[in-house]
Every structure is written in structure tokens, then in C-alpha cells.
N, C-alpha and C positions, 0 to 999 in steps of 0.2 A: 796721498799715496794712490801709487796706478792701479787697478783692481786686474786679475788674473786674466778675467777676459778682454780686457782692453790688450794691456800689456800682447796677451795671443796675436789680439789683431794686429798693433803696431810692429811686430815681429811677420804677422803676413804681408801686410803691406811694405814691409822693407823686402823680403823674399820679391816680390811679385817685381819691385821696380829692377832689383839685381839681376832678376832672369829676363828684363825687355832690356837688360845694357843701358837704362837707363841712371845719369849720374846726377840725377836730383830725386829725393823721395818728396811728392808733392802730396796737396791736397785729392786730388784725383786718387795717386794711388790708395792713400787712407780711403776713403769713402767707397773705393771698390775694395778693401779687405773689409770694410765694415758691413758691408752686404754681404758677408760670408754668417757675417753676425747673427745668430736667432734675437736678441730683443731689440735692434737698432731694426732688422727684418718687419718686427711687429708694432714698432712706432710707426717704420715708413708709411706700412700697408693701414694703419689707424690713422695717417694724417691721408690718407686718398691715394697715395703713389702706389705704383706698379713696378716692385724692385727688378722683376723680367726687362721693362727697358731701360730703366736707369742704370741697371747692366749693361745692357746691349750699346748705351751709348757710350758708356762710360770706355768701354773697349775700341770704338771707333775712335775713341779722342786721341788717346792714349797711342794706337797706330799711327793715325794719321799727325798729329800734330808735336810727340813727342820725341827729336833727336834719340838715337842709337848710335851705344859708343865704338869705337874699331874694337877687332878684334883681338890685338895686342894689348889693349891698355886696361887693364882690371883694379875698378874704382870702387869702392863702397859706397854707395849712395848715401849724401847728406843729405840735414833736412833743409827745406825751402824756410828765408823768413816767415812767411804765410801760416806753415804747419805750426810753426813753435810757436807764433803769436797766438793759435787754434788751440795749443795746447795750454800756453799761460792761460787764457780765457775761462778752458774750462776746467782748471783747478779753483780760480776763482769763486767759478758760479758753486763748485761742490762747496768750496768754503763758506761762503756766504748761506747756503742753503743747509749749512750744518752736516753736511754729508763727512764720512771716514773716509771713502773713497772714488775714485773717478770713475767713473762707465762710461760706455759708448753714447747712452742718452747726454749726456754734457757735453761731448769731443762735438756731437749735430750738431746740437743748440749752438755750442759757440763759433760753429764753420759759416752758420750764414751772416756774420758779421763782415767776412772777407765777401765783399759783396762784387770785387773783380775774377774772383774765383770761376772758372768754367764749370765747376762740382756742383755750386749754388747756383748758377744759370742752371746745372739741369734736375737740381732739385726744385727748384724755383717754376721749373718748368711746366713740372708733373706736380704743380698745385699743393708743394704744399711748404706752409711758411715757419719761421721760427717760432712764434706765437702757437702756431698746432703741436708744434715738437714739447714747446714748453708745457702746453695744456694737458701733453698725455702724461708725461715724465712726471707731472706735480701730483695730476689729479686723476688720470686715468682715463681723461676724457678725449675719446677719439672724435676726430674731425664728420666723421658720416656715421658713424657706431653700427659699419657692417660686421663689424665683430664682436659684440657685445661691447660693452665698455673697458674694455682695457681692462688693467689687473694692478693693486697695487705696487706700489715705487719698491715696497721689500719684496710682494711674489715675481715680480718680472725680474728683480735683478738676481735674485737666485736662480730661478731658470735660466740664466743667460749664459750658459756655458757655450761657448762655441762649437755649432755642426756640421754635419755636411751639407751641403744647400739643398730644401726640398725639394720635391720632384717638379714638374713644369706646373701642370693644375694647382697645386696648391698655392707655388708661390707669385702665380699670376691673378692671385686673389684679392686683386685688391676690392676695394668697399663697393660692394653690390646690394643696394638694400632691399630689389628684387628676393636676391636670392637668400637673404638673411630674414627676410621678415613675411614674405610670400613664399603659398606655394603653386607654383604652374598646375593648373588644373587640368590645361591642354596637355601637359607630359603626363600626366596621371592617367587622363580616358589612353593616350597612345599605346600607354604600360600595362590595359586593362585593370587599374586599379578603381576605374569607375564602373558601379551597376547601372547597366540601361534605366531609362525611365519607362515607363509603363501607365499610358495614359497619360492626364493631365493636359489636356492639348490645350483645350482654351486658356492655362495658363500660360501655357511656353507660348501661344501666339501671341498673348495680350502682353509679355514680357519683349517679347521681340518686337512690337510696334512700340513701346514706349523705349525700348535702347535705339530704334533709327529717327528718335526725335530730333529736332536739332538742340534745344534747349530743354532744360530737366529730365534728362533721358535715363531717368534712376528712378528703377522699379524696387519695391520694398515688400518681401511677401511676410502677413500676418496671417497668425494660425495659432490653431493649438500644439502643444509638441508633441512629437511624432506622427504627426499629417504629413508630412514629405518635405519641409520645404529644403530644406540642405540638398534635398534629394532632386529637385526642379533645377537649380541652381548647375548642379553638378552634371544632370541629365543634359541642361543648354551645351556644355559645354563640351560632354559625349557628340551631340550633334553637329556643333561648331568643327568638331576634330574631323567628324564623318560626312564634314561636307554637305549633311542636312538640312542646311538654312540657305533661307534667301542669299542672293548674290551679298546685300549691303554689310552682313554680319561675317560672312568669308574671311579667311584668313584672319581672324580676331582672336587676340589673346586673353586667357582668365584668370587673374591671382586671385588665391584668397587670402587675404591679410590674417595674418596668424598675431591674434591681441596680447598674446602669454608672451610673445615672443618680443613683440614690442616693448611693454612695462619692464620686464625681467633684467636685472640689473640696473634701472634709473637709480641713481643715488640722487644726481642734484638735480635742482629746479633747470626746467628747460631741456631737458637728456628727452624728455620721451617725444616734448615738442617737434625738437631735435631730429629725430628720428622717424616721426611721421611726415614731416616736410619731406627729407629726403628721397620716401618711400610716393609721395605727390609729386615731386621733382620726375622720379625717374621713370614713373608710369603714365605723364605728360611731355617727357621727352620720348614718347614712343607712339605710334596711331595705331588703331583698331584696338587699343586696351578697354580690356572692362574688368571692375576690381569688384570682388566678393565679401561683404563684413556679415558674417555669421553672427549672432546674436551682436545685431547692429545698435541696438539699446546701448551697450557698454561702453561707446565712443561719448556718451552725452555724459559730461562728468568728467572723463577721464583725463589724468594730467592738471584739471585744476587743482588751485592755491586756493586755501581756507580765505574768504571774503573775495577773491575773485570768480569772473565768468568767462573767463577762458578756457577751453577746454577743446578736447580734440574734434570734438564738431565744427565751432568756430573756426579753426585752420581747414577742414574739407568744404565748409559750405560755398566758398568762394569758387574753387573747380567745382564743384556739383552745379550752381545754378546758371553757369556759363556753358555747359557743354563738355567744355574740355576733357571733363573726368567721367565715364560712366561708371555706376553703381550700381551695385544689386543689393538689398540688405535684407535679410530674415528677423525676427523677432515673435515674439506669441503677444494676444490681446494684451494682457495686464501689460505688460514690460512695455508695448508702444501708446498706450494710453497713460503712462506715467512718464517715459521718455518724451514723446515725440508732442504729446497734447499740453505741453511746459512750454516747450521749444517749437510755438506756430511757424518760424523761419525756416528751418532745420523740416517741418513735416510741410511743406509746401514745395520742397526742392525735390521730393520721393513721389512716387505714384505708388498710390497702394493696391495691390493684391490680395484678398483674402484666399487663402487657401483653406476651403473648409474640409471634414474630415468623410474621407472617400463610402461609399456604402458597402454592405456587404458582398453584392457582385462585383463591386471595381473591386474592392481587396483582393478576391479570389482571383481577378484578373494581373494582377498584380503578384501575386504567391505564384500561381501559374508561372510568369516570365522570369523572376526572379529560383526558381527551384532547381533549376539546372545547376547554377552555382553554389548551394548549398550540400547538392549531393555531389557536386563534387569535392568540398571540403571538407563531409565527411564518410564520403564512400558508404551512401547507405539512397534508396530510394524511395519518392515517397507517389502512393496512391493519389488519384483523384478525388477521391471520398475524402482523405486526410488532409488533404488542401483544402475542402469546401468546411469539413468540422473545424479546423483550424481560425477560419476565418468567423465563423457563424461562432462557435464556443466561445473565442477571444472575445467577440462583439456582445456576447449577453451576460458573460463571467469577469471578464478581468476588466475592471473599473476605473481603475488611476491611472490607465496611459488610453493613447487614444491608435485609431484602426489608421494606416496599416501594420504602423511601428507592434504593437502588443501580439497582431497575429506572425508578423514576421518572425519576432522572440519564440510563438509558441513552435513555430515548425525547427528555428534554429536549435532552441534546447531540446527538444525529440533527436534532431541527428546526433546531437553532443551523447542525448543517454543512449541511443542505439550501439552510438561507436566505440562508446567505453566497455560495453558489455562484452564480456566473457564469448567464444567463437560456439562453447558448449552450450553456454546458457542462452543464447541467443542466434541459432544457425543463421536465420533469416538477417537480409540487412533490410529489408522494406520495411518503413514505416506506416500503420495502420490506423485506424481512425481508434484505435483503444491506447495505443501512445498516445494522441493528441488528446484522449481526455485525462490520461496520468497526467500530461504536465500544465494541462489547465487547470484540474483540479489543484494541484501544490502550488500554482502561480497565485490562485485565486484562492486560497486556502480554505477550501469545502471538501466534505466528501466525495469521493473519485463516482459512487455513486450517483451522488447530485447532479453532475456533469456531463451522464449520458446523452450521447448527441440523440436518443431518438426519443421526439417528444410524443409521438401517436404512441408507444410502448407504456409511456407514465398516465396518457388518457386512458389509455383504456381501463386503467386498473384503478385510476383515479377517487370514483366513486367508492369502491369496496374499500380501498385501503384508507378511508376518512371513516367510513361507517364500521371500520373496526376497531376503529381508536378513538373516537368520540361516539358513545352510547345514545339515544334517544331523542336524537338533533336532523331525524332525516330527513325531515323536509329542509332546512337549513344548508345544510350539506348537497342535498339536490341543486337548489337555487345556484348554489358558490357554484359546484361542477358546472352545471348548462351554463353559465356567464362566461366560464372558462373555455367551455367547448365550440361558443360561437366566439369568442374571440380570437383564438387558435385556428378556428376555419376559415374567418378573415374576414364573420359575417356582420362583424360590428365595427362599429362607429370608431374611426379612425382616428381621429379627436378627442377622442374619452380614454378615461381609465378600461380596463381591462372588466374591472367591474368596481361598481362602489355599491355597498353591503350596510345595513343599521341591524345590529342584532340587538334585541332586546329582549331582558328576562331578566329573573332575580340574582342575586349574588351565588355565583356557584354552579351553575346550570352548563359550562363550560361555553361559554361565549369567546372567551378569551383561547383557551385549549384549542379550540376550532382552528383558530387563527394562526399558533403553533402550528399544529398539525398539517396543514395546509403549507406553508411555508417548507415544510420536511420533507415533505411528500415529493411537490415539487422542485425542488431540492434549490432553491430564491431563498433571499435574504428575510427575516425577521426584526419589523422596524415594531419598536410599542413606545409612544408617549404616552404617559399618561398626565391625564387633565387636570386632572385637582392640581397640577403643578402650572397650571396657566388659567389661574381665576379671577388675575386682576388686569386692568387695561394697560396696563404698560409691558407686562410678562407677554404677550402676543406678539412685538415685536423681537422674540426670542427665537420662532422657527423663522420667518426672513430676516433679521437682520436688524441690528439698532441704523436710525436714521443717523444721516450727514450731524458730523459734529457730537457725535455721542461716545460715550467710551463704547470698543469693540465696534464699529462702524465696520473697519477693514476685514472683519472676521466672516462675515458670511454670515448665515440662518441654519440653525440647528436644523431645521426638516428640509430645506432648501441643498443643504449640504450633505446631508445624507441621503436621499434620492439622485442626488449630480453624483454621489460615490456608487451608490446600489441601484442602477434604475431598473432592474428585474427585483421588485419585493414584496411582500403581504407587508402594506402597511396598516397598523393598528392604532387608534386613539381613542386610549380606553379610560372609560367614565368622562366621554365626552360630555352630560348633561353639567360636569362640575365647572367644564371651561367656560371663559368669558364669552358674550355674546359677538362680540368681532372675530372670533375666530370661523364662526359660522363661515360670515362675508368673504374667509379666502380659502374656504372646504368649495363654496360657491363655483369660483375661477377654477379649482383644479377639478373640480367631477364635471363643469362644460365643455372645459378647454383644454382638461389634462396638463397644464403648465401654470409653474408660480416663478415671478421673475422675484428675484433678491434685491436686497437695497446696493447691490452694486451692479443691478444692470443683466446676473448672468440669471436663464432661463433653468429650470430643472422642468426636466421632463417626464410625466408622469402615466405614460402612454403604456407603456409597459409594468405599471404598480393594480396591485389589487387594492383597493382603500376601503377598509373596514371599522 
């Protein structure tokens, strides 16, 4: 049985040959009513054609090649042997395929069997073959999957109601995997969708002589998150647009390979292969390309088969180590020391970049160039004072992200709270350095107090406020303050703790309180181990870290990890005489050197800890 939208069509295409006076309904004219078709539309454009000129030619045929009857004789076009063998064919295939009824995906599939056909010359033309028609019609599987993959054999054929043809742009869409799996960066900076970059020269140079390499001209920036690197990347590319670069990098284009978009909808083996080839194919049929892989880790892995090592690396490494393909990739330490240090082939095709984390004047240099466009998205203004707290508060308070990304948040949530505020409750739109410590305080979750940016305000008063709350400890309390007061001045050892303290005394006498108190005052973290919980020689490897091969290896050091989270804090380690004698050995390293490395390698810094 004919299905309703076929049926349509075969009623269009008899119309269409009636009104050229033409006295045969041929193939031709089927296959231009079938282009009027929405799912016969989304097969073509799924097997690579462009139904704009299989249009376009189809109508020059059709003029040029096909008699016009007189205008006396009025004939109802019959069908051609050709059509009705087109049409037994694919009643067949519905049969065979268990299908109820016929659609327009069967009437294709069985037209390119008339292989003298001129319709299948110019199907055939525009690349695409019966084998592609079958592959989507069965399984869904388009020829390039610029448009994701297809849709089941029951969703498409319920959509297929016949429309009106869509507008020019969309139906000259055919499979672009540019524009389905990339995004143009160069139309991004055009569209002011990119923020300048600010600073970072020595990387953006050292990026641009390794992209005018001739061979491995694929730069890879390692960092911690939120140091910039998306942001260098995206900056080149600001410059590229603005005609900022050397002649050699002129006129170059930037995808970023978008990975969500890639995976998304693989069903079967080989789809996402598939689909990254295509996306190699067509940014090597192009010059001056250079492709972006943001958390470039996730390609190593991706798309393999359980027991195999294939995978989407393996398909890029072949362009990357010839030239052909330039690369930029981002990742953080861990992710390319577990990706890229597996995979010596794969990390010897990249040149690496470290992008370390900028200091407190580059931030503020940074907050500076970027503050124009914050105050304009929330129509509120910020001081130069609240720029520089911003940057310095975020750098000594908020501990799990890193500078300049944590100070950026802290100036962007100040305009969010400004702008939501009431016109009464808040006439002013300027933001002031007492906003930047509300939302450092709540970012960082201490007292608003704690967070006062001014630290000569907290010395001064320093002293009095310990010897008011710890009783008969004043010489103690003097010592702590003066260690404080030169290191604040900037008169101490750069290298060392802040200060390191042995209080000694009976049980009770507030040795410990001190340490609280202190900690409050200055409104830093409170760290206390206590010892008697590390008295045997294997418990010692519990603040760095259990050795290679141990359970918990991956996890880090309890004191090691908690100074890399707080490194502004009174650290305590109390009834040290109970601890084991090796723990001396690495109190040793941190009151010389101020740093204890962990058994994975990463330093805490203990430059800013008071250790008591």
C-alpha cells in the first residue's frame, strides 16, 4: 500500500509533467516532486547532496531535453516503463523489509537501479549512492552525520508529511561538518563575542612560533583551571581577526572542535570515527586552518572498543605529526600526565606550554582591561580600590580555584548583587571595596569581618586583642605578634614560614587557645593535628601521602592537602612530643624551606602558614 505522502508526491509529479505539456510522466519528473518532499529532503541532505542543485538541474533537463505537446492536443501523461519498474522495485523492497507501506525512502533506493536514468546520473553525481540511501532509511546512518544521525525509520516517516520547500539557507545545507561540529572563533572575536586577552605575551609568542613550524606545529597549553588557557587560545585568535600577527599567521582560520557535539547521538561502532574523519577531511581541504581541542585529554580514549586502542587520537595523530593539521590543545597537570604520559606518540606531536597562575599585579592588570565589559552587563561601576581588593582578597581567601578566574567571579557576583538591588536600597551603582569583601567573605565562607582588606587596621590592634582573651601568656603572645609584624613588613625570610613557634607548658595553661585565638583575630584558617594520632612509623605517611602502590596513593596527604586548600593559616600540631620521630625529619623541610612536596609530585606552600 502507497503511503499518503508518497501518494501526494505521485499526484505532484503528474501535475508538474501536465503543466510542461509533457506526454510521458517520467522518472525525472518523480524525483523533482520528491524534492518537494521533507524526509526524501533529509535522506538526500544525510547522504552529502545539495537538493538546491539537484533542483536546479533537474529543471534544466526537463526544458532542454523534454518535447512539449501542441497546443491543440490535451493528453494525460502516462507512466514511462522505467517509473513503473521504480515503483514494482520498491513495493518489493517495503515487502521484503516487512514494512505496511511504501514511502519515498523506497521509490530513491529503487530508482538508482535504472542506472540509464538521467535523475540517477545526477543523483549519482552529487555523491551519493544507493548504499547511503539504504544506510539511513535502515539505520539512521548518514553519509557525513552533519546532521546528527538521522532519526528513526518510525520518526522520520511520521514527519514526513509533505511542505513547502524551505527557505534557500537551510535547504542548501547540505553536510558541513565545519559547521556542525565546530565553532568559528574568527566569527566570534568579529561578533565581539571574544574578551581581549591581557597580557600573557611570552605565551601568545611561544604559541605563534611553534604554529609557523613546518612539522609538529601543535602547541598544547598545561595549567591549572582557571589560569587562562581557553582564554590565550581564544585571545590568538581576537589577534588573528585584528590583524595582530605576524604576516605568516594572517588570514588563518580557528575552529574549536565542540566533543559534546561530536559523541552525541553515536549509536553504532564507527559513527563518531565517522565523524571526526570528516571534520580532518574538511579542515585539510582548507589552508591557513588551525583547530582548537579544549580539554584536549578527552580525545585519548575516546570512541574506543573494550580490548581495543583505537581511538580518536590515533585518527589525528597522523595530520598532526605531518604538518598538515595545526593544533592548539588545553588540558590541566593531572589530566596530561595521565593522558599524554600513556600516550609518548600522541605527547611528542604537541609542544608544551605551561601556563602558570598569573600574580597578584598581573590579575589586577587583567580585572583592569576586562572591567569595561562587566560594567556594562551590569550597568553598575567599579572603583580602583575594588579592583585591587578583588584581586588580593580572592588570592589570600578563596582556595579551590585559581587567579585570575576566582577574582574575575569575585568582581562579576558584586555587579550581579549591585544590580539586583532595590533603586531605594541601593541609590549608588559603584561598586566599593566593602562589596568585594561581602562576596569574598560568602565565596570563602568566613566571617565578612575576617576579610577586611586592611591588614595594618588588624596589626595594630593585634596585640591587645590576644592579651584579651588569652590571660597570663604575655610574653608568648609578644613573640607570635613581632614574628607577625616582621613578616607583614616584608622584613623576613622569604623562604620560611611566617613564623614557627614551640609553646611549652603544662596541660591547660592555654597553649592550644592561643593558637585559636590567633587564627580569629586574624581572621586565616585553623589547622590542629593532633599527635598522639601519628605515633607509629607507618601513620607519618598519612600528612604526605601513602607511597606508589599502596592503597590511597591517588589521594594526596592529609597536611599536604589541607595547606594546598588553606595556605593562609595557624597551623597547630598539638602534643607533638607523642608523634613519631620521622615526623620531626619533614617539620625540618617546612620551617627551612616553607614547602612539603606530596607523593604525587604537587608542592604545598607553606610561606604564608604560621606553624605552631
Amino acid at each position: 500500500m502507497i503511503s499518503k505522502e508518497l501518494q501526494t508526491t505521485l499526484n505532484l509529479a503528474l501535475a508538474k509533467a501536465s503543466e510542461r505539456r509533457h506526454e510521458y510522466l517520467t522518472l525525472e519528473h518523480l524525483l523533482l516532486a520528491l524534492l518537494e518532499d521533507k524526509e526524501c529532503c533529509d535522506i538526500l541532505k544525510a547522504c552529502g547532496g545539495s537538493v538546491k542543485d539537484i533542483r536546479a538541474e533537474l529543471e534544466l533537463f526537463l526544458k532542454e531535453n523534454m518535447e512539449e505537446l501542441p497546443n491543440h492536443i490535451d493528453v494525460m501523461p502516462s507512466y514511462t516503463a522505467a517509473l513503473e519498474r521504480v515503483l514494482t522495485r520498491a513495493y518489493m523492497q517495503a515487502e521484503s523489509s516487512a514494512q505496511t507501506t511504501i514511502d519515498s525512502g523506497n521509490v530513491l533506493a529503487a530508482m538508482f537501479q535504472e542506472k540509464r536514468s538521467h535523475s540517477v546520473f545526477l543523483l549519482e553525481k552529487a555523491g551519493i549512492t544507493r548504499l547511503d540511501v539504504l544506510a539511513y532509511i535502515s539505520h539512521g546512518i548518514s553519509k557525513t552525520d552533519a546532521e546528527g544521525m538521522g532519526k528513526d525509520r518510525d520518526d522520520y516517516r511520521d514527519q514526513g508529511e509533505t511542505r513547502e520547500r524551505d527557505d534557500e539557507g537551510d535547504e542548501d545545507r547540505s553536510a558541513d561538518p565545519l559547521s556542525a561540529y565546530t565553532t568559528n572563533l574568527i566569527e566570534r572575536a568579529a561578533n565581539s563575542k571574544i574578551d581581549p586577552l591581557i597580557g600573557r605575551e611570552a605565551e601568545v609568542k611561544r604559541t605563534i612560533q611553534i604554529l609557523c613550524r613546518r612539522r609538529k606545529n601543535n602547541p598544547v597549553y598545561v595549567g591549572d583551571p582557571g589560569v587562562g588557557k581557553t582564554a590565550i587560545a581564544e585571545g590568538l585568535a581576537l589577534k588573528i581577526q585584528r590583524g595582530e600577527v605576524p604576516t605568516a599567521l594572517k588570514d588563518c582560520e580557528v575552529f574549536s572542535l565542540d566533543m559534546g557535539a561530536l559523541l552525541a547521538g553515536t549509536r553504532y561502532r564507527g559513527q563518531f570515527e565517522q565523524r571526526l574523519k570528516s571534520v580532518i577531511k574538511a579542515l585539510q581541504s582548507r589552508s591557513n586552518v588551525i583547530l582548537f581541542i579544549d580539554e584536549i585529554h578527552t580525545i585519548v580514549g575516546a570512541g574506543a572498543v573494550s580490548g581495543g586502542n583505537m581511538d580518536a587520537s590515533n585518527i589525528l595523530k597522523p595530520a598532526l605529526a605531518s604538518g598538515e593539521l595545526r593544533c592548539i590543545g588545553a588540558t590541566t597537570f593531572p589530566e596530561y600526565k595521565q593522558a599524554f604520559d600513556k600516550d609518548k606518540a600522541l605527547a611528542r606531536r604537541f609542544q608544551k606550554i605551561d601556563v602558570s597562575e598569573p600574580s597578584i599585579a598581573d590579575t589586577i592588570k587583567i580585572l583592569t582591561g576586562l572591567k569595561s565589559y562587566y560594567e556594562a552587563h551590569h550597568g553598575v561601576t567599579y572603583t580602583d580600590e575594588a579592583i585591587r581588593q578583588a584581586a588580593e582578597l580572592a588570592g589570600k581567601h578563596v582556595n579551590d580555584n585559581f587567579l585570575p578566574d576566582k577574582a574575575i567571579d569575585v568582581i562579576d557576583e558584586a555587579g550581579a548583587m549591585v544590580k539586583l538591588m532595590e533603586p531605594e536600597d541601593r541609590p549608588s551603582k559603584q561598586i566599593t571595596v566593602h562589596d568585594i569583601e561581602l562576596i569574598v567573605a560568602s565565596m570563602a565562607k568566613i566571617p565578612p569581618k575576617s576579610v577586611s582588606g586592611s591588614d595594618k587596621e588588624k596589626l595594630k590592634v593585634l596585640d591587645g586583642e590576644l592579651k584579651s582573651v588569652v590571660f597570663g601568656q604575655n610574653h608568648a603572645v609578644e613573640q607570635v605578634v613581632k614574628a607577625i609584624m616582621l613578616s607583614r613588613a616584608g622584613l623576613s625570610q622569604p623562604t620560611k614560614p611566617i613564623g614557627s613557634f614551640l609553646f611549652s607548658g603544662p596541660t591547660g595553661v592555654g597553649k592550644t587557645e592561643l593558637a585559636k585565638q590567633l587564627a580569629k583575630v586574624l581572621g586565616v584558617n585553623f589547622l590542629r593535628f593532633d599527635m598522639s594520632e601519628y605515633m607509629e612509623k607507618h601513620t607519618v605517611s598519612r600528612l604526605i601521602g601513602a607511597p606508589p602502590g599502596y592503597v590511597g596513593f591517588d589521594q594526596g596527604g592529609l597536611l599536604t592537602d589541607a595547606i594546598n586548600k588553606t595556605p593562609h593559616a595557624v597551623l597547630v600540631l598539638d602534643e607533638i612530643e607523642k608523634a613519631h620521630p620521622d615526623i620531626y625529619n619533614i617539620l625540618l623541610q617546612v620551617m627551612d624551606h616553607a614547602s612539603l612536596t606530596d607523593n604525587n609530585g604537587k608542592k604545598a606552600d607553606f610561606r604564608n602558614v604560621i606553624l605552631i
